[in-house]
PALO-440617 format. One record per residue: x, y, z of N, C-alpha, C in turn; residue number from 1. Coordinates in steps of 0.1 Angstrom, whole numbers, always signed. Layout:
N
> X	Y	Z	X	Y	Z	X	Y	Z	NUM
...
This chain:
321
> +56	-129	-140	+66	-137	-133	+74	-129	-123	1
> +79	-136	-112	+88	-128	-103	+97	-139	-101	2
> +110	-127	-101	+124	-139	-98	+124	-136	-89	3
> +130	-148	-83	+137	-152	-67	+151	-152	-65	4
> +160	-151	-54	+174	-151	-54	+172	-158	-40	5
> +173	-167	-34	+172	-175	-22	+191	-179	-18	6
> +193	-172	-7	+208	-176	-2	+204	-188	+11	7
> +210	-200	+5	+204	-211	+20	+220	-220	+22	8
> +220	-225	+33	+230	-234	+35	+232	-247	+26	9
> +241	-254	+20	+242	-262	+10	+231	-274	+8	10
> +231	-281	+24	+221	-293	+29	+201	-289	+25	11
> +207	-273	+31	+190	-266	+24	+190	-265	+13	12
> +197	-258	+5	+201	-255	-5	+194	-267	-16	13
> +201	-281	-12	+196	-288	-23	+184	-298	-22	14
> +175	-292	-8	+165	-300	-5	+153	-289	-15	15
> +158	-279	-15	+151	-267	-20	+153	-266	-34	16
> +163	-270	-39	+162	-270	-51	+154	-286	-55	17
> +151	-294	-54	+144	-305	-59	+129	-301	-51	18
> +126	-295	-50	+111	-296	-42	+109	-283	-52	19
> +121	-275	-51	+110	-261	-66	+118	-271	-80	20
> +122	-276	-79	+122	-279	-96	+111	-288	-97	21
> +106	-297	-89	+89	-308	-89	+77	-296	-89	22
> +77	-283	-90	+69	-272	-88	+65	-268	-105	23
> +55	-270	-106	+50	-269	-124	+47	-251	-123	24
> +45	-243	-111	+46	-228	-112	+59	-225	-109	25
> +71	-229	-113	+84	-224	-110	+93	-227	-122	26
> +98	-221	-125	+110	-222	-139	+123	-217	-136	27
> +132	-224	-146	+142	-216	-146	+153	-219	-130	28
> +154	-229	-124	+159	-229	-114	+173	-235	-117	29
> +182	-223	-107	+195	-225	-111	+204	-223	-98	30
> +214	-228	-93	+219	-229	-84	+235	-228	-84	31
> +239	-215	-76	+255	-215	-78	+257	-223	-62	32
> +266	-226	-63	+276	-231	-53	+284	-226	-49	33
> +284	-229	-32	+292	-220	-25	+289	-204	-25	34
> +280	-196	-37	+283	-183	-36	+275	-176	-25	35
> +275	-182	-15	+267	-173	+1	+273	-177	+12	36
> +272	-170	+18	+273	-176	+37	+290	-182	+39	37
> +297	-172	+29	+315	-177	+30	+318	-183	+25	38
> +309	-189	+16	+314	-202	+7	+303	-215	+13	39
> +302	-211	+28	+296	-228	+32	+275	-226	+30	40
> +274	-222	+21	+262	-218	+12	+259	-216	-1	41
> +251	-221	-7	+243	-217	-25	+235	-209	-25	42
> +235	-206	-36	+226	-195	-40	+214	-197	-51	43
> +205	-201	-49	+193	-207	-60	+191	-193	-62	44
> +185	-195	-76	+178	-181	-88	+167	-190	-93	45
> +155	-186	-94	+144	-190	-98	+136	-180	-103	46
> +127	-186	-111	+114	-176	-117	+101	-182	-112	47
> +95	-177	-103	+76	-179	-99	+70	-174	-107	48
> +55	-181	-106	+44	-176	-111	+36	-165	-97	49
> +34	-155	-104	+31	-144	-94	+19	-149	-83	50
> +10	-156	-93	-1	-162	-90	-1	-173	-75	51
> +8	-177	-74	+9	-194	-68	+25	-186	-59	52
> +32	-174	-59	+40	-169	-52	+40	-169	-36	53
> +27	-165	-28	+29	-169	-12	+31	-182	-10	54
> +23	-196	-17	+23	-209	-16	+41	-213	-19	55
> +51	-208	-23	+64	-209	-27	+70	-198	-17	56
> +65	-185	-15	+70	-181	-4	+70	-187	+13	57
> +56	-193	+14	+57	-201	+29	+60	-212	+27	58
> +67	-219	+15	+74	-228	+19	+87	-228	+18	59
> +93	-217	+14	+106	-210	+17	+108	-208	+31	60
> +98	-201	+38	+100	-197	+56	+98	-209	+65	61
> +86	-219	+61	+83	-231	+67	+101	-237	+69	62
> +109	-237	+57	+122	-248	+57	+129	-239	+59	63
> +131	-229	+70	+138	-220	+77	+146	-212	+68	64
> +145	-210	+54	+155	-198	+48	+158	-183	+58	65
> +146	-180	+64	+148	-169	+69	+161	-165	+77	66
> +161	-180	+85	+167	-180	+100	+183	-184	+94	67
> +181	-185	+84	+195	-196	+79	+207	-186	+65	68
> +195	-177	+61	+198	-173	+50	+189	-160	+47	69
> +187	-161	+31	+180	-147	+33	+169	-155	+16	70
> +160	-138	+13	+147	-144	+3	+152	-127	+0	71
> +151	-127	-15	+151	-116	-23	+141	-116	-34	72
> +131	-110	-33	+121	-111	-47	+120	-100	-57	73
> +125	-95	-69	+124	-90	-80	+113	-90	-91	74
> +107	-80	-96	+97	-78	-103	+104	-76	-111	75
> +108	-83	-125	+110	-82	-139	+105	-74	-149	76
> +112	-64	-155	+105	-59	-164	+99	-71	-177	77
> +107	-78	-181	+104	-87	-191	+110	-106	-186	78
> +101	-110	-190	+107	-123	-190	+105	-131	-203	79
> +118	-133	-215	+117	-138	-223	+113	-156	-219	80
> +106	-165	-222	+114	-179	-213	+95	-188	-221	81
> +100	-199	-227	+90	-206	-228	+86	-216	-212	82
> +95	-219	-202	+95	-222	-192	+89	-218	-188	83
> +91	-202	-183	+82	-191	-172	+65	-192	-185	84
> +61	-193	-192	+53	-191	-198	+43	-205	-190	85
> +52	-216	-196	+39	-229	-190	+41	-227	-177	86
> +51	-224	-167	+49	-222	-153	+36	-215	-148	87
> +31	-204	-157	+23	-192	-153	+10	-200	-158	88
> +10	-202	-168	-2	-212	-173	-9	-222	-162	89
> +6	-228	-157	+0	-239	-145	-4	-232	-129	90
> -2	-220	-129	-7	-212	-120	-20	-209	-119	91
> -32	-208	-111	-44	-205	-107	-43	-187	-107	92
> -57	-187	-119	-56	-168	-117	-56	-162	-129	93
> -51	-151	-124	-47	-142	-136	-33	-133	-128	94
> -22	-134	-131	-9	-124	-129	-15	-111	-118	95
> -24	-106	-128	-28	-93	-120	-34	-94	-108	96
> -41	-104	-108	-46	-106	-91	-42	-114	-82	97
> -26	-117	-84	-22	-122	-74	-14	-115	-66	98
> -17	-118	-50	-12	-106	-38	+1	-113	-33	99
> +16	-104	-35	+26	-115	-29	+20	-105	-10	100
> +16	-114	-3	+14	-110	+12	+31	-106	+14	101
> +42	-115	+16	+48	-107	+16	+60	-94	+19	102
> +55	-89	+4	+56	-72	-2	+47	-66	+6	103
> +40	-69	+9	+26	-63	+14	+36	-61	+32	104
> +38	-67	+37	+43	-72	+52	+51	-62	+52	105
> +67	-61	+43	+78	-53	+44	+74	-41	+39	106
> +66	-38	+31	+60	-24	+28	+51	-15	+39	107
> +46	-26	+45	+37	-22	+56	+42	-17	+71	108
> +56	-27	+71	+63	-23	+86	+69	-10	+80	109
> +76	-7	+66	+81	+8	+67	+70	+14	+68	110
> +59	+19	+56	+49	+26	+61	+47	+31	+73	111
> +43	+23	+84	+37	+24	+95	+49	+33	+108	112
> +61	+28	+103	+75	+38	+105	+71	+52	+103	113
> +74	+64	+117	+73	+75	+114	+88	+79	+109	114
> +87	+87	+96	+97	+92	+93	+99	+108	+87	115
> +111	+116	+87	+108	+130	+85	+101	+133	+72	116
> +110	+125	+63	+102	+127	+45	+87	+129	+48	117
> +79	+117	+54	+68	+116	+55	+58	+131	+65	118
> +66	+141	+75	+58	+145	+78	+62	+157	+71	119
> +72	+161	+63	+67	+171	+56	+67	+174	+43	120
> +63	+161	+36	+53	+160	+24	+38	+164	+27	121
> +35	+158	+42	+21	+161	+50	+19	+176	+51	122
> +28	+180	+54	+28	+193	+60	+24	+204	+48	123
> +35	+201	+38	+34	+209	+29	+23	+209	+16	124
> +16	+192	+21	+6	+193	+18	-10	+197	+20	125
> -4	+197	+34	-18	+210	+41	-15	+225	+39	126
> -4	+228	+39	-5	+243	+34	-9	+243	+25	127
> -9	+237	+14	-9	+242	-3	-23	+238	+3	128
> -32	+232	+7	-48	+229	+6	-50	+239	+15	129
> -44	+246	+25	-48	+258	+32	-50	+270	+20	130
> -43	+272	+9	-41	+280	+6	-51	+277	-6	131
> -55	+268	-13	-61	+262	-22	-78	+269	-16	132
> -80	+267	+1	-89	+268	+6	-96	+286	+6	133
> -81	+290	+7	-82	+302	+12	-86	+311	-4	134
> -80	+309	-16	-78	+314	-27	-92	+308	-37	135
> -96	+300	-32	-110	+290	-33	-103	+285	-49	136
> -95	+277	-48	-85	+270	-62	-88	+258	-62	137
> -98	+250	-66	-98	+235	-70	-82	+230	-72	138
> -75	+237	-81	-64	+232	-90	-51	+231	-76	139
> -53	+241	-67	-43	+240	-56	-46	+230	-43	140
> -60	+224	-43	-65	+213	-33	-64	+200	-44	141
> -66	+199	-58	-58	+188	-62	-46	+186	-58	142
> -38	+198	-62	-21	+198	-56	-18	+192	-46	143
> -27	+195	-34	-25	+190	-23	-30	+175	-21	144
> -37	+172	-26	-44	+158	-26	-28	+151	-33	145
> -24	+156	-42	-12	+147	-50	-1	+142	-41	146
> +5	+159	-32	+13	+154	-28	+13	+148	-12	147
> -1	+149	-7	-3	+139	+1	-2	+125	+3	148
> +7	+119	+14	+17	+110	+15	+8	+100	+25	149
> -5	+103	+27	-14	+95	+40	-21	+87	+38	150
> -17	+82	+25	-23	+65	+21	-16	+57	+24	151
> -4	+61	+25	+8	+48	+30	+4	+41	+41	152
> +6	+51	+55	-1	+45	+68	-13	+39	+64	153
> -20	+44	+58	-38	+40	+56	-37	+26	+54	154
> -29	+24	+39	-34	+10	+35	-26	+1	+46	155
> -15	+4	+51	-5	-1	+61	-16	-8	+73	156
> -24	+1	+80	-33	+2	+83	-43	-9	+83	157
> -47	-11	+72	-61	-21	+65	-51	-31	+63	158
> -38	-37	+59	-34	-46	+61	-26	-55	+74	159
> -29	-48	+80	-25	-52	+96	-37	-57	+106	160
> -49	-51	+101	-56	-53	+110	-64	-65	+103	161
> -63	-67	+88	-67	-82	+80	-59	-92	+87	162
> -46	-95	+82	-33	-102	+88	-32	-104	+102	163
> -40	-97	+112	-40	-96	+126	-27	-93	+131	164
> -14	-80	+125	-7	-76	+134	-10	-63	+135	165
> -12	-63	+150	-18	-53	+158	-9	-46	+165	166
> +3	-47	+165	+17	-38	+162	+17	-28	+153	167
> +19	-39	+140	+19	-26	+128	+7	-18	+125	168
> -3	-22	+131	-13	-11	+130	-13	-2	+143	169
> -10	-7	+149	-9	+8	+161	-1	+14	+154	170
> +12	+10	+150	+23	+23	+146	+16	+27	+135	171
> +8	+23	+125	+6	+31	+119	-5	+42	+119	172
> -17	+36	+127	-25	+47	+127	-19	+60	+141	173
> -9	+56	+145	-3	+66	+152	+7	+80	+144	174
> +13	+73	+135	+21	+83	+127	+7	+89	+116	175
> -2	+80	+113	-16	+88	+107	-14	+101	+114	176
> -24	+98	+128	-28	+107	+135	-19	+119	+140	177
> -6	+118	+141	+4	+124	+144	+9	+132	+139	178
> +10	+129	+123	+6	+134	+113	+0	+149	+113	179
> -14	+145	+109	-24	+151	+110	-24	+162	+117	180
> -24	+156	+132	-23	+166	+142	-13	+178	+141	181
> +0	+170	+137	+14	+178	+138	+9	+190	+122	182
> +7	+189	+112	+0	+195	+107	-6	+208	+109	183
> -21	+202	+113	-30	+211	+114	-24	+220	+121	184
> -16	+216	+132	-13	+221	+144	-3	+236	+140	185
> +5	+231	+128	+17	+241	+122	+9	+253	+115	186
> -2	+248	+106	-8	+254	+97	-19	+263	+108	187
> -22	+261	+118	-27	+267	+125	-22	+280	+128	188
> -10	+276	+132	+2	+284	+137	+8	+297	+122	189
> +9	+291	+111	+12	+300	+100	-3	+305	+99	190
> -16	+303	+97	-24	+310	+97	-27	+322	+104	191
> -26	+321	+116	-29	+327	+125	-21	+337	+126	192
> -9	+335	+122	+4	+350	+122	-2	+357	+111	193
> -4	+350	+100	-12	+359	+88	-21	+366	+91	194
> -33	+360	+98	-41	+367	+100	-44	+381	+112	195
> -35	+379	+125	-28	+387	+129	-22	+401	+123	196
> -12	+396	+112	-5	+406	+100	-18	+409	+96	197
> -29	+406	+91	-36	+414	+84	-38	+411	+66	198
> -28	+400	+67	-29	+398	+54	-40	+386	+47	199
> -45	+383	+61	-55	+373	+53	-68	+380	+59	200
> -82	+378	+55	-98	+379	+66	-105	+368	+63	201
> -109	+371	+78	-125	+363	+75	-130	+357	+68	202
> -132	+365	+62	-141	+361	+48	-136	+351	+39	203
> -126	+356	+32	-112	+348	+28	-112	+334	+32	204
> -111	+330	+48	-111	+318	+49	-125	+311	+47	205
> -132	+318	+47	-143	+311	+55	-152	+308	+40	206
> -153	+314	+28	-161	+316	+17	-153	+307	+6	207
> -163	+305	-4	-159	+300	-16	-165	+289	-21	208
> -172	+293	-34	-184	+278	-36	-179	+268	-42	209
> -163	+266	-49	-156	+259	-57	-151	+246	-47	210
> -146	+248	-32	-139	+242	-24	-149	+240	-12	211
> -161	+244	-14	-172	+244	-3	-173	+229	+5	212
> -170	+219	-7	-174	+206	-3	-166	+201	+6	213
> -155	+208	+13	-142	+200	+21	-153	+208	+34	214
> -157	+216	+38	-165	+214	+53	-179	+216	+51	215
> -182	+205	+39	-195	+203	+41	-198	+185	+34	216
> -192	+179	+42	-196	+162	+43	-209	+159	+46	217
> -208	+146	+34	-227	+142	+32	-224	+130	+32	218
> -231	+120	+28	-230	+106	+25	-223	+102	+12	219
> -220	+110	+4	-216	+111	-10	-196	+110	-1	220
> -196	+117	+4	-179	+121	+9	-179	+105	+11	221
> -186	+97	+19	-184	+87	+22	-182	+73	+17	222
> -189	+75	+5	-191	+64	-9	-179	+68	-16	223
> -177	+79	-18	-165	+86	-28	-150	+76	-19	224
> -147	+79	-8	-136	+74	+2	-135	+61	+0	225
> -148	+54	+1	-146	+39	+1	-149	+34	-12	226
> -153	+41	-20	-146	+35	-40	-130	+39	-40	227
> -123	+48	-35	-111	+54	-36	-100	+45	-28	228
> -106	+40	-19	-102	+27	-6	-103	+17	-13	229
> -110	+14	-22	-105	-1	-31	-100	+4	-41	230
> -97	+16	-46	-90	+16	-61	-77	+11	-55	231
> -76	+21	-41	-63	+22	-38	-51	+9	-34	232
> -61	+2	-26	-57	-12	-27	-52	-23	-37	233
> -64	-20	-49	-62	-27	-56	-48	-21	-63	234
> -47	-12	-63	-35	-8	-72	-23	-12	-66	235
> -21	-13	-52	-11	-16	-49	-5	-35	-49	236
> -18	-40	-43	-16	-52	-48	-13	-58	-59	237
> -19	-49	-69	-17	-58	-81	-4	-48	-91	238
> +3	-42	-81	+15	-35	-87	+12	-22	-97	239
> +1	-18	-100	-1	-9	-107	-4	+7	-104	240
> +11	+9	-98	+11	+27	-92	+2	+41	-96	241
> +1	+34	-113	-6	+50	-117	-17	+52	-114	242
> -26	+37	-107	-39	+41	-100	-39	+48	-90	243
> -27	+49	-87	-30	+59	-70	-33	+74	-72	244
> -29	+82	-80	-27	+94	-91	-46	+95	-88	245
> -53	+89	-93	-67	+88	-91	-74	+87	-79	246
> -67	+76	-66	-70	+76	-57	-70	+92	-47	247
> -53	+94	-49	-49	+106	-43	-58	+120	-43	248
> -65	+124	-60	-75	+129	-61	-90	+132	-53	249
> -93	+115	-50	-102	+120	-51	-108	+115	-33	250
> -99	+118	-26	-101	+118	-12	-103	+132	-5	251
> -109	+132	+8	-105	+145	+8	-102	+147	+23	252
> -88	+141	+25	-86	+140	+40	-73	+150	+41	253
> -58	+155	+32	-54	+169	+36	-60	+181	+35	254
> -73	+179	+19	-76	+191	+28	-84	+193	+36	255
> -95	+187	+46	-99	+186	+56	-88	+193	+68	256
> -75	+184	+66	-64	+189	+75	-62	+205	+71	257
> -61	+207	+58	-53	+221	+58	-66	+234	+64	258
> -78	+228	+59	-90	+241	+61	-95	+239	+75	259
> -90	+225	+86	-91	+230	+97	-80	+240	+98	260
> -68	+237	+97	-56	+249	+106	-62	+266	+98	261
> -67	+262	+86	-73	+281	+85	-79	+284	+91	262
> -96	+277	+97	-103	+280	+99	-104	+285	+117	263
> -93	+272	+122	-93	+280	+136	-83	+291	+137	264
> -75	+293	+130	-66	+309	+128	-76	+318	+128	265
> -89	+315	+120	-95	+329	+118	-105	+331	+125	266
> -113	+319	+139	-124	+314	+145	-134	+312	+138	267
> -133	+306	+132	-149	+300	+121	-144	+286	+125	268
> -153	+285	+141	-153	+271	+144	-163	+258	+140	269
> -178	+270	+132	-184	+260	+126	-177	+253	+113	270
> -169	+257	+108	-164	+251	+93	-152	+246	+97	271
> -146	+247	+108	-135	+236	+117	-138	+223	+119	272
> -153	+225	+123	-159	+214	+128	-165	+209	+113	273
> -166	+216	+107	-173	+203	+95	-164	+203	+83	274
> -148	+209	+87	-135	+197	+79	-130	+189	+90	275
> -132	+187	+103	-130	+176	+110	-141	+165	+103	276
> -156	+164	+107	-164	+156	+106	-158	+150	+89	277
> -157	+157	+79	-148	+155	+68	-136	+145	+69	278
> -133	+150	+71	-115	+143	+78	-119	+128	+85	279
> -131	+123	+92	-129	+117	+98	-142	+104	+87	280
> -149	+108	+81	-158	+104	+72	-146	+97	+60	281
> -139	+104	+59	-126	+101	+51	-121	+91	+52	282
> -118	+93	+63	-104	+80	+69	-113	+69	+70	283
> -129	+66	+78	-135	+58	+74	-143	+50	+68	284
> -140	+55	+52	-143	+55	+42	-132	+47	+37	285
> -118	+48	+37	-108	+43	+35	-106	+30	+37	286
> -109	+37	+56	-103	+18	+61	-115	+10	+60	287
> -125	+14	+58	-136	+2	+62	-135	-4	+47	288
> -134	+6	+29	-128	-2	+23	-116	-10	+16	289
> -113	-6	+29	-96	-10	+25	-95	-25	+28	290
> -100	-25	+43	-102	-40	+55	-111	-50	+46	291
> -117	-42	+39	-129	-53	+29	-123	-60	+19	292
> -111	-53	+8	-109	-54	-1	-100	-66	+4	293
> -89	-60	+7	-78	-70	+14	-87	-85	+20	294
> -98	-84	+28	-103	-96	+31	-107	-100	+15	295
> -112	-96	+11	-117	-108	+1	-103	-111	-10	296
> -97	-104	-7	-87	-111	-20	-77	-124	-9	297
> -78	-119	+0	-72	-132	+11	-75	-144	+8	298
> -91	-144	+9	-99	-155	+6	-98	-159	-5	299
> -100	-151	-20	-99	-154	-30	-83	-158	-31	300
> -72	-153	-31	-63	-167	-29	-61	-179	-24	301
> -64	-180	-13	-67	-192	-5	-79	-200	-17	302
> -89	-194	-20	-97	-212	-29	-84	-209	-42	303
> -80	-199	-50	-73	-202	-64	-60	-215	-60	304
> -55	-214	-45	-46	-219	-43	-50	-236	-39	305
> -61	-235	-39	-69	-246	-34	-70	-258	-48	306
> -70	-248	-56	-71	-259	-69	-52	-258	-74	307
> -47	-259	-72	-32	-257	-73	-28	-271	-79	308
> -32	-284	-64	-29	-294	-62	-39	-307	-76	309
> -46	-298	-77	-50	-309	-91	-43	-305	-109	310
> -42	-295	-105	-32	-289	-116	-18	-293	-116	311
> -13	-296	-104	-3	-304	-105	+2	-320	-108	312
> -16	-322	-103	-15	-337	-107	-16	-340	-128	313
> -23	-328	-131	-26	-329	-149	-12	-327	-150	314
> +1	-317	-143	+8	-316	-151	+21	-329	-150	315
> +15	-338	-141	+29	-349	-139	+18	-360	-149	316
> +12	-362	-150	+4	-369	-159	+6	-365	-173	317
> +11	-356	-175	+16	-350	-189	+27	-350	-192	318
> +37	-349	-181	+49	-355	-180	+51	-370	-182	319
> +43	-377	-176	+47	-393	-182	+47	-395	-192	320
> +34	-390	-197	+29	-395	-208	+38	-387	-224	321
């Protein structure tokens, strides 16, 4: 279940409260008075069914809350409530596979926002895979894979270009790229003083059969990305973070970023060139299953929501009777 806090004008206010209390996926609806908009507004508190949640959210924006008022939605740790139980019951689905679009929307315009945190988590996540590279350390290109921060844009990304805003997807594959670039570009720059100093060679960069696989992409790099492009998805949709821990693993797009900025420090431009070809096998591996995933669960809400309307008719028939 997800509670609601809806701040609307009084006249809304109580057109909205009788149209979600006739709602067999909505419980618990409770309404202060006057406590919004100076007093000349109420404040409804409701509990949805996660399931049947966009169909209650677009008819919250349809009856102008946005423009008038505001929508607050809460993920519950617990909901004690025999109410919220038959609510969820009369919902189409299962809890876990319903997508609030949205979460998805307001998560997606920040993502897609360039911001400092974001580029130097990046950053400091291509050094540690520069160095993971350089030291030939599985355990330090995990590191890097963890604290890489470039699934945000990604999925940001795959849900903008589903949804058709083509806004939020430029901004985001811009701060991707920019990213990336700004990056390699730094790690280029610390390499290359090293290697100057004397403290790093050749060889060093360029050797190592543990981390070989980051500039040497096959068709495997590319199946791996796009199983890791629906974990990742799905985890966020369906609210369950610790799947990303798995996803983060097992991509391999910072260090791509970090073993280009070694490799051109030390000119081994063939292994530049195949953590680019890497890097880029990556990303579309990601988005191609990212754009898939998101499509079919679109659709698959749209028919669960399609049967909605006869489950409502069982449950006023059960009401009479």
């Amino acid at each position: 279940m997800l509670s609601v806090r809806v701040s609307a004008p009084t006249p809304l206010a109580d057109d909205l409260r009788s149209r979600l209390a006739a709602d067999p996926t909505v419980s618990d609806v409770t309404v202060l008075p006057g406590a919004s908009l100076g007093g000349s507004g109420d404040v409804l508190l409701f509990d949805m069914a996660r399931e049947n949640a966009n169909t209650i959210m677009r008819m919250l924006r349809h009856a102008g809350v946005p423009e008038h008022g505001s929508i607050a939605v809460y993920d519950p740790v617990t909901v004690v409530s025999d109410a919220a139980d038959a609510a969820e019951r009369a919902a189409p689905g299962h809890p876990a596979d319903g997508v609030l679009w949205a979460q998805l929307a307001d998560s997606s315009r920040e993502d897609a926002r360039p911001s400092v945190s974001f580029f130097v988590f990046l950053l400091l996540a291509t050094l540690i895979a520069g160095i993971g590279r350089l030291l030939d350390q599985p355990i330090l290109i995990i590191g890097a894979m963890v604290v890489g921060p470039e699934f945000a844009p990604i999925a940001a990304t795959c849900y903008a270009l589903v949804r058709r805003r083509l806004g939020i997807a430029g901004a985001a594959l811009a701060t991707l790229l920019v990213g990336f670039a700004g990056s390699a570009l730094v790690s280029w720059g610390v390499w290359a003083a090293a290697y100057g100093a004397g403290l790093i060679t050749y060889r060093q960069a360029t050797t190592g059969r543990q981390t070989e696989f980051i500039v040497s992409p096959d068709g495997w790099s590319f199946v791996i990305a796009a199983l890791a492009g629906v974990a990742g998805v799905l985890s966020i949709t369906s609210s369950k973070p610790s799947a990303l821990v798995g996803v983060f693993i097992s991509i391999t797009t910072v260090p791509a970023v970090g073993t280009i900025g070694l490799t051109l420090a030390v000119g081994a431009w063939v292994e530049a060139g195949g953590a680019a070809v890497q890097l880029l096998v990556n990303l579309a591996g990601l988005l191609v299953a990212g754009i898939v995933t998101l499509a079919v669960q679109l659709q698959f809400g749209r028919l669960l929501a399609r049967r909605l309307p006869s489950r409502r008719t069982v449950a006023r028939q059960r009401r009479r009777t």
